[in-house]
Backbone as a ProteinNet text record, in pm:
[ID]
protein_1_A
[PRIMARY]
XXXXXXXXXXXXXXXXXXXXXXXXXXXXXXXXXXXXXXXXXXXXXXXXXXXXXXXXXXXXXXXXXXXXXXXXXXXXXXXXXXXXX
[TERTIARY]
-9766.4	-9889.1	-10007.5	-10058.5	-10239.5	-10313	-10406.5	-10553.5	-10638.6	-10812.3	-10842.7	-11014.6	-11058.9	-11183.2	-11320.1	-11414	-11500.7	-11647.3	-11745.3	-11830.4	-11994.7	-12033.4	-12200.7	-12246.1	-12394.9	-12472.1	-12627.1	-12713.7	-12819.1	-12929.1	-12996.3	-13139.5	-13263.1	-13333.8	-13443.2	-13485.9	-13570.6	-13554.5	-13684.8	-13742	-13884.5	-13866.2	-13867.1	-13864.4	-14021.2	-13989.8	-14114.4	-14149.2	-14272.8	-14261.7	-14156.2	-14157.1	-14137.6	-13958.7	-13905.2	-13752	-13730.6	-13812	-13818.1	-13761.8	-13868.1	-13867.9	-13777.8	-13718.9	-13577	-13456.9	-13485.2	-13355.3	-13360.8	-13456.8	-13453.8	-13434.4	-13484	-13463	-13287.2	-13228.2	-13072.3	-13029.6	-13051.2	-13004.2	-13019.5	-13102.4	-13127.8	-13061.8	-13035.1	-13005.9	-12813.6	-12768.3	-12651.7	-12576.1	-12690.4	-12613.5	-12721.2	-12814.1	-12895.3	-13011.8	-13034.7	-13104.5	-13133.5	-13209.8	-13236.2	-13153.2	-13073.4	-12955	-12865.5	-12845.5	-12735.3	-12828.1	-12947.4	-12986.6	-12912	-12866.7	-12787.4	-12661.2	-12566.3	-12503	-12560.3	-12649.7	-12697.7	-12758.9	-12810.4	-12846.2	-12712.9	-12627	-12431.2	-12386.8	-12443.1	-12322.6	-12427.9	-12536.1	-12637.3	-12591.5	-12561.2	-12535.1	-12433.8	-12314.4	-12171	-12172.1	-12245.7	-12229.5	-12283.5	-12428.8	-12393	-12321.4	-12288.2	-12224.9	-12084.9	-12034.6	-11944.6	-11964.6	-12094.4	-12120.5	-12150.5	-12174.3	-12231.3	-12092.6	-11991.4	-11840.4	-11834.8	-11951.6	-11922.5	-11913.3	-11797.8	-11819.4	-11918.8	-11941.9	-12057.7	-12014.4	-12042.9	-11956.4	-12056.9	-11942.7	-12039.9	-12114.1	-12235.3	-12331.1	-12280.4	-12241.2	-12224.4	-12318.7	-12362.2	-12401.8	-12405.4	-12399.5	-12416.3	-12496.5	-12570.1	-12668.8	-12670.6	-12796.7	-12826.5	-12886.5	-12867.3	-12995.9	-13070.2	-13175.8	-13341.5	-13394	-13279.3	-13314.5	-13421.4	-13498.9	-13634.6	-13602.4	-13674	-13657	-13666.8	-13782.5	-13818.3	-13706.9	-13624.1	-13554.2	-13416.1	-13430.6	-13264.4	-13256.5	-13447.1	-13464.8	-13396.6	-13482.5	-13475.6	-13302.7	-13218.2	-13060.6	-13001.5	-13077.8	-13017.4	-13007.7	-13134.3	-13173.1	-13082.1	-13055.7	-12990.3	-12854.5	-12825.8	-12666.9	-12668.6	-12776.1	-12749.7	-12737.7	-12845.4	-12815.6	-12718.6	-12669	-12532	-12409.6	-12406.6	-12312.9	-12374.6	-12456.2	-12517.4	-12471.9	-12396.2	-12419.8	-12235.7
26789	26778.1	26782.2	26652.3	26688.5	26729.8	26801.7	26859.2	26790.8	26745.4	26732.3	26753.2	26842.3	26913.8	26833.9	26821.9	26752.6	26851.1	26863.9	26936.7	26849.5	26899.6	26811.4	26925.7	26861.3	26952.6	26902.2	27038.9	26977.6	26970.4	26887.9	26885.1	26841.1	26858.9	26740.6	26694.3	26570.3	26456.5	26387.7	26377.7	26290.3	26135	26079	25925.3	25809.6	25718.6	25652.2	25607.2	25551.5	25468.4	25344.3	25246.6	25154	25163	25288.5	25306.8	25323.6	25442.1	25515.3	25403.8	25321.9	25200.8	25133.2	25089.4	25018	25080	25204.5	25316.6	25312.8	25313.9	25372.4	25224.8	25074.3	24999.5	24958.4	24964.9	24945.8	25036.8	25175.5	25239.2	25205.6	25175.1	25095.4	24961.1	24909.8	24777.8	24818.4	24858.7	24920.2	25011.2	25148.5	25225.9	25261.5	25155.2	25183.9	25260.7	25388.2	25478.2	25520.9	25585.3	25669.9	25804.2	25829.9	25959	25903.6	25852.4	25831.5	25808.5	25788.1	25778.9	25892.6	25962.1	26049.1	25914.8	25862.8	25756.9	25701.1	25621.9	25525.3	25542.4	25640.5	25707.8	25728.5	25790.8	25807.5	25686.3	25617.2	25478.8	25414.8	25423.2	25337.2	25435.3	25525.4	25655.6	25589.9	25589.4	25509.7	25418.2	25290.5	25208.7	25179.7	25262.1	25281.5	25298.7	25427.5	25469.4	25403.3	25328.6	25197.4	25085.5	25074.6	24957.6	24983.3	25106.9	25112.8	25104.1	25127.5	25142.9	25266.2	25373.3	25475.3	25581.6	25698	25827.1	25902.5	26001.5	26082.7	26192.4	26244	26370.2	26506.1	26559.6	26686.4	26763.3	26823.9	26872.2	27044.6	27096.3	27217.8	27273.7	27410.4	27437.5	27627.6	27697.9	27835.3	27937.2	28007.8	28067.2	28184.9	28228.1	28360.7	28452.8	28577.8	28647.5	28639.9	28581.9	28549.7	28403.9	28351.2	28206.2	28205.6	28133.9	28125.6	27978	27996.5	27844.2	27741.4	27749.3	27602.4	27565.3	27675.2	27630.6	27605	27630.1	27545.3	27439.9	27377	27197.4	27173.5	27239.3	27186	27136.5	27228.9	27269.6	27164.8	27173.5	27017.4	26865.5	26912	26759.6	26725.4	26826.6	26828.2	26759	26845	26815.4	26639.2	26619.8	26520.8	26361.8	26397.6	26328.9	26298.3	26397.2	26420	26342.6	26353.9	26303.8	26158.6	26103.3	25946.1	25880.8	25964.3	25864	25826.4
-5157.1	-5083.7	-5181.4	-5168	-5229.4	-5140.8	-5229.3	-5123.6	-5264.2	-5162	-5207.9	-5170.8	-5270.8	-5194	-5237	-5136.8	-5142.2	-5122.9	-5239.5	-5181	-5169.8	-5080.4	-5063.5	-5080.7	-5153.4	-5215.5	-5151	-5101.1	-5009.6	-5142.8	-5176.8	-5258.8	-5192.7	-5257.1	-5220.6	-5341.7	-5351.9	-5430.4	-5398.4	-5498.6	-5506	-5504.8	-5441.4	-5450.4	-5455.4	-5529.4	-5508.9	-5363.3	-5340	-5196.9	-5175	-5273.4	-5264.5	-5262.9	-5357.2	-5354.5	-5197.5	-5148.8	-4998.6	-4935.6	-4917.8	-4804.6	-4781.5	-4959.7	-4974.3	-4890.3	-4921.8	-4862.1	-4707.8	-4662.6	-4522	-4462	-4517.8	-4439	-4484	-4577.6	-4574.3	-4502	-4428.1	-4368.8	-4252	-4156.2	-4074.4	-4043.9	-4132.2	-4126.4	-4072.5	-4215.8	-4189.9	-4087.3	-4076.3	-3947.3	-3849.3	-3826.6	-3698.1	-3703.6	-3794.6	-3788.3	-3939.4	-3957.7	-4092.1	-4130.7	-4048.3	-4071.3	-4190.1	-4238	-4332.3	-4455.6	-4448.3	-4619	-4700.8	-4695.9	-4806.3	-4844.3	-4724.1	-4797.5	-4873.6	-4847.1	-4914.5	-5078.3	-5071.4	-5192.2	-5306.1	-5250	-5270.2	-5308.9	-5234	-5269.9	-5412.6	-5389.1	-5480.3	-5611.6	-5632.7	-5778.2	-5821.8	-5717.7	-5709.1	-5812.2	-5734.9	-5782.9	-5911.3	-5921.5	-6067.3	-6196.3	-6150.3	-6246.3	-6255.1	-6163.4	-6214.5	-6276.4	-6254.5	-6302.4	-6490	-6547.4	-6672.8	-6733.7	-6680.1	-6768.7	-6872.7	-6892.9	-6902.4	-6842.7	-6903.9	-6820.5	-6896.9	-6777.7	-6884.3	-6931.3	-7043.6	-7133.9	-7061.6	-7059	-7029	-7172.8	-7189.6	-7247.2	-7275.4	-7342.5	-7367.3	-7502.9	-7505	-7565.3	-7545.3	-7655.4	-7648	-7671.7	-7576.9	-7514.1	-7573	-7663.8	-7741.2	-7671.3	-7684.2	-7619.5	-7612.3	-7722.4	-7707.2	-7628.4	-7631.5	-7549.9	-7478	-7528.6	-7407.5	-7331.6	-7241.5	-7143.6	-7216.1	-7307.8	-7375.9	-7531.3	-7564.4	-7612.1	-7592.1	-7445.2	-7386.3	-7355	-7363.7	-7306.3	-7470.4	-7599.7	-7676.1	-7718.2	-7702.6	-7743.1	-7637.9	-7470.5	-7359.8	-7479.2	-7505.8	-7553.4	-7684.1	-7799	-7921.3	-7884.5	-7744.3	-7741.9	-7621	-7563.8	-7517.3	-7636.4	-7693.4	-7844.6	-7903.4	-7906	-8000.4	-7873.2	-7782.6	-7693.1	-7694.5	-7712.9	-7687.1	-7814	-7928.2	-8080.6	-8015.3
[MASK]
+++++++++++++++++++++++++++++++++++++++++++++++++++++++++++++++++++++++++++++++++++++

C-alpha cells in the first residue's frame, strides 16, 4: 500500500493588476467562478517549473549564535549562488 500525503499551505500573495485579471478571468472561464484561483495559480507554478527542465536544489546553510537577520539574507544569497554555478 502507498499513502500519499498532500499538504496546502494558506498564504497571501501580492499580485500585479494585470497578473490578477489574467487569473481571475481563466478561472472564470474554466470553473465558472473565482473560487479556484488557488488552482490556477498551482497549475501556472506547475507548469513552470516543468517547463525550465530544472530541479531546484535545496539551499542549506549553518546558523551561529550571533546571526543577525541581515546576515542570513546575506549566507541565503551566498548559498543560492553557489547552487546556480
Amino acid at each position: 500500500m502507498v499513502f500519499v500525503l498532500v499538504f496546502m499551505v494558506k498564504t497571501t500573495i501580492n499580485l500585479d493588476e494585470e497578473i490578477y485579471a489574467e487569473i481571475v478571468k481563466e478561472s472564470i472561464e474554466k470553473y465558472g467562478s473565482t473560487k479556484n484561483i488557488s488552482k490556477i495559480i498551482n497549475q501556472r507554478l506547475r507548469n513552470r517549473a516543468n517547463t525550465t527542465g530544472k530541479r531546484r536544489q535545496r539551499i542549506t546553510f549553518r546558523v551561529s549564535k550571533s546571526l543577525l537577520s541581515k546576515d542570513v539574507d546575506a549566507e541565503i544569497k551566498a548559498g543560492w549562488e553557489e547552487s546556480s554555478k
